[in-house]
C-alpha positions in Angstrom: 27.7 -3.9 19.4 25.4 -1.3 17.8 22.0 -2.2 16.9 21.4 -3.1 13.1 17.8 -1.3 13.1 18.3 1.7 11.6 17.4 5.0 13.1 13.9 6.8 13.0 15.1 10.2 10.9 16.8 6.9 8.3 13.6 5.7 8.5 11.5 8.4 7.7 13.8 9.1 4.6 13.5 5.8 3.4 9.8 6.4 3.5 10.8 9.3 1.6 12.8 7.7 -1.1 10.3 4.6 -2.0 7.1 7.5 -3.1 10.4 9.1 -5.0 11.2 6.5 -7.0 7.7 4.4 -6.9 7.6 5.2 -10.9 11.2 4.0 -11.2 10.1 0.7 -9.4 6.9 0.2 -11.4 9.2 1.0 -14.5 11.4 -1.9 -13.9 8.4 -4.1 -13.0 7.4 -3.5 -16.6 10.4 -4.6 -17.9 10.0 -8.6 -16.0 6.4 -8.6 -16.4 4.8 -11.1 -19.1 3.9 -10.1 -22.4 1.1 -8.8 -22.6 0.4 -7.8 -18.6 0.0 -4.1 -18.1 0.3 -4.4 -14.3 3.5 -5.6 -12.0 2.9 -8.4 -9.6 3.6 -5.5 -6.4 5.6 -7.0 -3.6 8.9 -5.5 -3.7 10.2 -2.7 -2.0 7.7 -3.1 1.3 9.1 -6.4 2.0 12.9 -4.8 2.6 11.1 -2.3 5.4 10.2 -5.2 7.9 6.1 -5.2 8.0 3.8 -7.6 6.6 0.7 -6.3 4.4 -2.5 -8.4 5.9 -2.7 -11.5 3.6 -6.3 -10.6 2.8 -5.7 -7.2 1.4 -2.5 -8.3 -0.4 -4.8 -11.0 -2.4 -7.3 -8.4 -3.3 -4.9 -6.5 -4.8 -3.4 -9.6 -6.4 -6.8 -10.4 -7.8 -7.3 -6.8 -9.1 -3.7 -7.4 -10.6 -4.8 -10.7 -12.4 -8.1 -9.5 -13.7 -7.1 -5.9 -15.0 -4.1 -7.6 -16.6 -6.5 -9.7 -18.8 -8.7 -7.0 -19.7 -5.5 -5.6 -21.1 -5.5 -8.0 -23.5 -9.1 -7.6 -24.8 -9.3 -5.8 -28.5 -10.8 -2.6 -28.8 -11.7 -0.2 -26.8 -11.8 -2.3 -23.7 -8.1 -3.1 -24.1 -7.6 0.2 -24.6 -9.6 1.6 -21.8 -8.1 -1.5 -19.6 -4.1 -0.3 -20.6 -4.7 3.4 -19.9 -6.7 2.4 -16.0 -3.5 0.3 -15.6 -1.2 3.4 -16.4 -2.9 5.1 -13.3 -3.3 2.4 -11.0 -0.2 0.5 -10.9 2.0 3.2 -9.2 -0.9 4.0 -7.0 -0.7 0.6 -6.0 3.2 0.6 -5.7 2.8 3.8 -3.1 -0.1 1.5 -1.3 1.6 -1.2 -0.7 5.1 0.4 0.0 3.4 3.1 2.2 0.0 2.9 4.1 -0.7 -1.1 3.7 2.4 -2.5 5.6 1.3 -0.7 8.7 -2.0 -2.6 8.7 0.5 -5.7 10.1 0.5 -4.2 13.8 -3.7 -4.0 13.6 -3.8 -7.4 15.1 -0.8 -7.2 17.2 -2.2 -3.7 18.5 -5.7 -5.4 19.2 -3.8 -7.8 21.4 -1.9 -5.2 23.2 1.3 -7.4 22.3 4.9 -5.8 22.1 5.6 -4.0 18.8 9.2 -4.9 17.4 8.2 -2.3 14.3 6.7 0.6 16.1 9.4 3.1 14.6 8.6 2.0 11.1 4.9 1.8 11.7 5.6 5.9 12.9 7.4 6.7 9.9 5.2 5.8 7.8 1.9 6.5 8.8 3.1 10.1 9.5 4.6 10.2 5.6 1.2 8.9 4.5 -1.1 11.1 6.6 0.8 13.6 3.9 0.0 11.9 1.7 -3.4 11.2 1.9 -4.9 14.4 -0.1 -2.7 13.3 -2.9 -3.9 9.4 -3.1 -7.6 10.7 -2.8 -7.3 13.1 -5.7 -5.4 10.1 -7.3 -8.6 7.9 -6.6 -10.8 10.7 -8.7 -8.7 9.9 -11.5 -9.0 6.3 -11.2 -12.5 6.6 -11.2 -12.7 8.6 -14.8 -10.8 5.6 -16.0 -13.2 3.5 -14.3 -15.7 4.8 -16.1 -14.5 4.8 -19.2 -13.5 1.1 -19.2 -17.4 0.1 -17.9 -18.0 1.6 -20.8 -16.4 0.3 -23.2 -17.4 -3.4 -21.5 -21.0 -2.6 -21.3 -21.0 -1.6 -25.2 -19.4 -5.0 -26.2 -21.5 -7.0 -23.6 -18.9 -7.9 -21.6 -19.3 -9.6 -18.2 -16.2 -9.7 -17.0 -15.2 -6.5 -17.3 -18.6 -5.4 -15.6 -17.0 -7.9 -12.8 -13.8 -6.0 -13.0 -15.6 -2.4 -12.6 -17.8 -3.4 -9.8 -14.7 -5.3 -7.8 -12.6 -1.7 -8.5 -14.9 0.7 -7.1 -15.6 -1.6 -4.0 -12.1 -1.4 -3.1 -11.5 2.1 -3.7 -14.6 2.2 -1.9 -12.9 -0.2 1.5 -9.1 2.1 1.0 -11.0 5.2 1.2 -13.8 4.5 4.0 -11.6 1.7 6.2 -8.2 0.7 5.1 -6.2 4.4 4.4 -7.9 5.8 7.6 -7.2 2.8 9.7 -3.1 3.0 8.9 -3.2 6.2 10.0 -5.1 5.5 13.5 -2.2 2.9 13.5 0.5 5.1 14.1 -1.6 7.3 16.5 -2.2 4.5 18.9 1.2 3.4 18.4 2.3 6.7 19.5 -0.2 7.2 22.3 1.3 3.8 23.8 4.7 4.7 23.9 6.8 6.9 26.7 7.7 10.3 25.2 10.9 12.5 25.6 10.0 16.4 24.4 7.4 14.8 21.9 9.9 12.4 20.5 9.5 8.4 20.6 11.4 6.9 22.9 12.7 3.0 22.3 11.5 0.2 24.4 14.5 -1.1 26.4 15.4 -4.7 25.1 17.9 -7.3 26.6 21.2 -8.6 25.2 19.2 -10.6 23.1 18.0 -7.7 21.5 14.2 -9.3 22.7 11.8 -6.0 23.6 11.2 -6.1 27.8 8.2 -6.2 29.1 7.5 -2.1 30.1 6.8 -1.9 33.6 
């Protein structure tokens, strides 16, 4: 019986189609969300590829989610300055968490020199996102001009929180740019170092009739 996993060129397309039609998915986020939240809750289209986003950088963005969404809803200029960040930030989320983040799942299993059951998804898309990559960083300038513009308009009403808010936005941008975008990319090139090659070309562990990966010699 033929496998069910899908082939590596499907893959790559796939890969392909989610930073195609990330604004379509954020678009139909909006239309679910609550009143009044400017950013989608995330966790869709990743979850249909097979890897798991690390449960600590999943909550971080979930806590950036939940923070931004209520500075939406301050008057003023800070609401103002909150909506327009989350304009620029929830896509670039969307193509986080549907492109780079996922891979961070085989860091542990990797560290462990354990048997990948993913590898073929981890190679499509770290090699989509090392494209990528110049794109999200000019992205990141943008998001800090709107940054910027939102301390602002918290430190002219005296505003804690959304001093909290700035200072918890810049350290992640900070941690994607320094440690987490560089560190899905090294995934796929150990991935591929560790695997037998055929004219540069992955080649697919052999598994029993089980379908369970064998142990490679």
């Amino acid at each position: 019986m033929q496998s069910a996993r899908p082939a590596f060129p499907r893959l790559a397309a796939l890969v392909a189609c989610t930073l195609a039609f990330a604004p379509a998915v954020a678009a139909q986020q909006r239309a679910v969300r609550p009143t009044g939240d400017c950013m989608p809750p995330g966790g869709t289209v990743h979850e249909l590829i097979g890897l798991d986003i690390p449960s600590a950088v999943r909550a971080e963005h979930a806590q950036l989610t939940t923070a931004l969404n209520l500075a939406c809803r301050a008057p003023g200029e800070r609401g103002r300055s909150a909506r327009a960040l989350a304009a620029v930030l929830a896509p670039h989320f969307d193509v986080e968490e549907n492109l780079a983040f996922p891979s961070l799942g085989l860091l542990a299993p990797l560290a462990a020199n354990l048997p990948l059951a993913e590898f073929d998804v981890a190679l499509a898309r770290t090699d989509s996102l090392r494209e990528a990559l110049p794109a999200l960083y000019r992205e990141h300038l943008r998001l800090a001009s709107a940054i910027a513009r939102l301390d602002a308009a918290g430190r002219a009403a005296g505003d804690s929180s959304i001093g909290d808010l700035v200072a918890a936005l810049r350290h992640h941008d900070a941690l994607e740019e320094e440690v987490l975008l560089p560190a899905a990319v090294l995934v796929g090139e150990v991935v591929r170092a560790r695997l037998p090659t055929v004219v540069g070309a992955p080649v697919r562990p052999a598994r029993d009739s089980g379908g369970r990966m064998l142990p490679r010699p």
